[in-house]
C-alpha positions in Angstrom: 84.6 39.0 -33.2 88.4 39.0 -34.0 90.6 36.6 -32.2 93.0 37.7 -30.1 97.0 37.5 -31.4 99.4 36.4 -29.2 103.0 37.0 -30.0 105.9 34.5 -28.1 107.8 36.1 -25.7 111.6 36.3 -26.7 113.8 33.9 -25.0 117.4 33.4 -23.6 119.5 31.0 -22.4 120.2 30.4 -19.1 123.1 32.2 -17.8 126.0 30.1 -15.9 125.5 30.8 -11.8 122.0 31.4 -12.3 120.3 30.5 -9.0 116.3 29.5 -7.6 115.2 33.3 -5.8 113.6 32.7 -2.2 109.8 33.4 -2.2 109.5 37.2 -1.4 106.7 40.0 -1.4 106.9 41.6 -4.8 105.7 45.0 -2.5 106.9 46.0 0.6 104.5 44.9 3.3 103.8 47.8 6.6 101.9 48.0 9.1 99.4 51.0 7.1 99.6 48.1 4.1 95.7 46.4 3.0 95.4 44.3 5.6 94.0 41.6 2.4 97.7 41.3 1.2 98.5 39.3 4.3 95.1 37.3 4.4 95.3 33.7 3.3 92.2 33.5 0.8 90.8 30.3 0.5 89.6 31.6 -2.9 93.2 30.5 -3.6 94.0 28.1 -1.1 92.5 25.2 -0.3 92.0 25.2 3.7 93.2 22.4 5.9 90.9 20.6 7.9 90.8 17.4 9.5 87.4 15.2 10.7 86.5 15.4 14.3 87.2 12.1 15.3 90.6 11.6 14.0 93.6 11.5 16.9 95.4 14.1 17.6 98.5 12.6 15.9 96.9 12.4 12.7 95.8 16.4 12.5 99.9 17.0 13.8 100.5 14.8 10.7 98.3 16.5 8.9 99.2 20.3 10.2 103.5 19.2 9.3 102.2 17.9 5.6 100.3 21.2 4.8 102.9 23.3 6.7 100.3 24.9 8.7 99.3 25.0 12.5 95.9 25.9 12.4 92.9 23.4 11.2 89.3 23.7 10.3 87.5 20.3 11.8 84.8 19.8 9.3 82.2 16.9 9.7 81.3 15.0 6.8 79.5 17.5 4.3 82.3 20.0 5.2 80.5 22.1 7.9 83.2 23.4 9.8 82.7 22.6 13.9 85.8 24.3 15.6 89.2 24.5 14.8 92.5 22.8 16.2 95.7 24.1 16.7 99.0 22.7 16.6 99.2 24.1 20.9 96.0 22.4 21.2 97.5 18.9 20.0 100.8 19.0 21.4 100.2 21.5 24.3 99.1 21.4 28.1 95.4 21.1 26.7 95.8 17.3 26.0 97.7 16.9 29.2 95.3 18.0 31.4 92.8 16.0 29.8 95.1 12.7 29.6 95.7 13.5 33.8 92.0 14.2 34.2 90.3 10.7 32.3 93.4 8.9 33.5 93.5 7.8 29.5 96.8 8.0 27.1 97.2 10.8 24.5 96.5 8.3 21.5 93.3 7.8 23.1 92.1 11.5 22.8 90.4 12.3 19.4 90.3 16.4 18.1 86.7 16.7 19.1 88.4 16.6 22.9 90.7 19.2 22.5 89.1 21.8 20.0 87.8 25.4 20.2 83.9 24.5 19.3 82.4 27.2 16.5 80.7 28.7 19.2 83.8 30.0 21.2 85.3 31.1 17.8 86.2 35.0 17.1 85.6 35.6 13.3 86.3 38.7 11.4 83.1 40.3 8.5 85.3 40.3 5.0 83.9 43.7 4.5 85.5 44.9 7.7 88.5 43.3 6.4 88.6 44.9 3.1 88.6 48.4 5.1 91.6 47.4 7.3 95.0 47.8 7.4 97.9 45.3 8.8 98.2 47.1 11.7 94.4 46.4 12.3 94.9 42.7 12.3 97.8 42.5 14.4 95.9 44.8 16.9 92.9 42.1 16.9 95.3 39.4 16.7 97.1 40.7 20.1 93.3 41.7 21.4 92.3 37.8 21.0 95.4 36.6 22.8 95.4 34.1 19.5 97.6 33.2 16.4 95.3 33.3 14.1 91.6 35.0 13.2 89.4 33.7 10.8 88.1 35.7 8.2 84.0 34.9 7.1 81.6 36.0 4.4 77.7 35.6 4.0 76.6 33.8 1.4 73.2 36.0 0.6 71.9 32.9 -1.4 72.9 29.8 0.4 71.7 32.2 3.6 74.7 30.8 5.4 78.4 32.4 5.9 81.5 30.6 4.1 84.9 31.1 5.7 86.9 33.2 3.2 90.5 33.1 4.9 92.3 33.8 7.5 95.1 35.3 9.2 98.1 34.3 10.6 100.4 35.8 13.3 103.4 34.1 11.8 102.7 34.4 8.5 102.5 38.6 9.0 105.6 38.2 10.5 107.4 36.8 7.7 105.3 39.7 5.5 106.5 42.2 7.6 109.8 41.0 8.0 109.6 40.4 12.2 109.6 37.3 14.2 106.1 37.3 15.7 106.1 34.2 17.6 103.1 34.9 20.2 100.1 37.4 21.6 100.2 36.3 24.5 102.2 39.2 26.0 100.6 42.3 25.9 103.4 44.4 24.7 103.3 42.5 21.3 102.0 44.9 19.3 104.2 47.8 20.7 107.4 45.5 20.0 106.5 44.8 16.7 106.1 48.5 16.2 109.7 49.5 17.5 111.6 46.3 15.5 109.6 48.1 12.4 110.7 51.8 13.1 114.3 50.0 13.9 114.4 48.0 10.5 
């Protein structure tokens, strides 16, 4: 089998003025684009998780030193149990809680303040690979959350892996919109007008 050749690319010097680019989307990113483009693949990325007993100021820590505002709570031998959010740390979730126990905040761990895996709304990868942008933002809205959670089944381990996820905010910056909530039901519609504006 011949080896391969593999010529050097020519070089230059670097020009005087020459300044860092901001990160940008080598394509344009729409509403009709794959919706895959936008997903975070943890094929790539490593996810974020914290353990379920930690406090809740060390998954913020942890959320601010990852840049993220979603975390997977894993146990031990990485089974993910739920997921905390950066509202569900610093939010009226905790507060309740601290009112109702008549405890401080420092005393509440993340397994108080979590959405269990059994309240969580995942999306099939396959349906994913079918889907457009628009599609996500529509189920994004639909869940009233900032972010879904993308799964696969692993057909020889016989269990699912999480694969990615989305993110409301990072579609936004995709996209080129501020997309700050889904909370209000017009999101989706706004988001449509600052697009057909832009």
């Amino acid at each position: 089998m011949e080896r391969a050749v593999y010529n050097p690319l020519p070089t230059t010097r670097l020009n005087p003025g020459a300044v860092c680019r901001q990160l940008s989307n080598f394509t344009t990113v729409t509403l009709t684009s794959p919706a895959i483009c936008v997903m975070t693949d943890f094929r790539r990325v490593t996810p974020a998780t914290v353990r379920p007993d930690a406090s809740l100021s060390e998954a913020t820590k942890i959320m601010i030193s990852r840049g993220v505002r979603l975390l997977f709570v894993a146990e031990l031998d990485d089974v993910v149990i739920g997921v905390i959010t950066a509202r569900d740390t610093m939010g009226e979730r905790p507060i309740k809680m601290v009112q109702e126990r008549g405890c401080k905040h420092s005393d509440l761990a993340v397994a108080d303040v979590m959405t269990p895996r059994e309240m969580m709304d995942t999306l099939a990868v396959g349906d994913v690979l079918h889907a457009e942008v628009g599609h996500i933002l529509r189920t994004l809205e639909n869940f009233g959350r900032q972010h879904a959670v993308v799964v696969e089944h692993d057909p020889v381990l016989q269990r699912d892996a999480i694969r990615g996820m989305f993110s409301a905010t990072a579609i936004g910056r995709h996209l080129g919109v501020p997309i700050q909530t889904f909370e209000v039901a017009k999101t989706f519609a706004e988001i449509e007008a600052a697009l057909v504006a832009t």
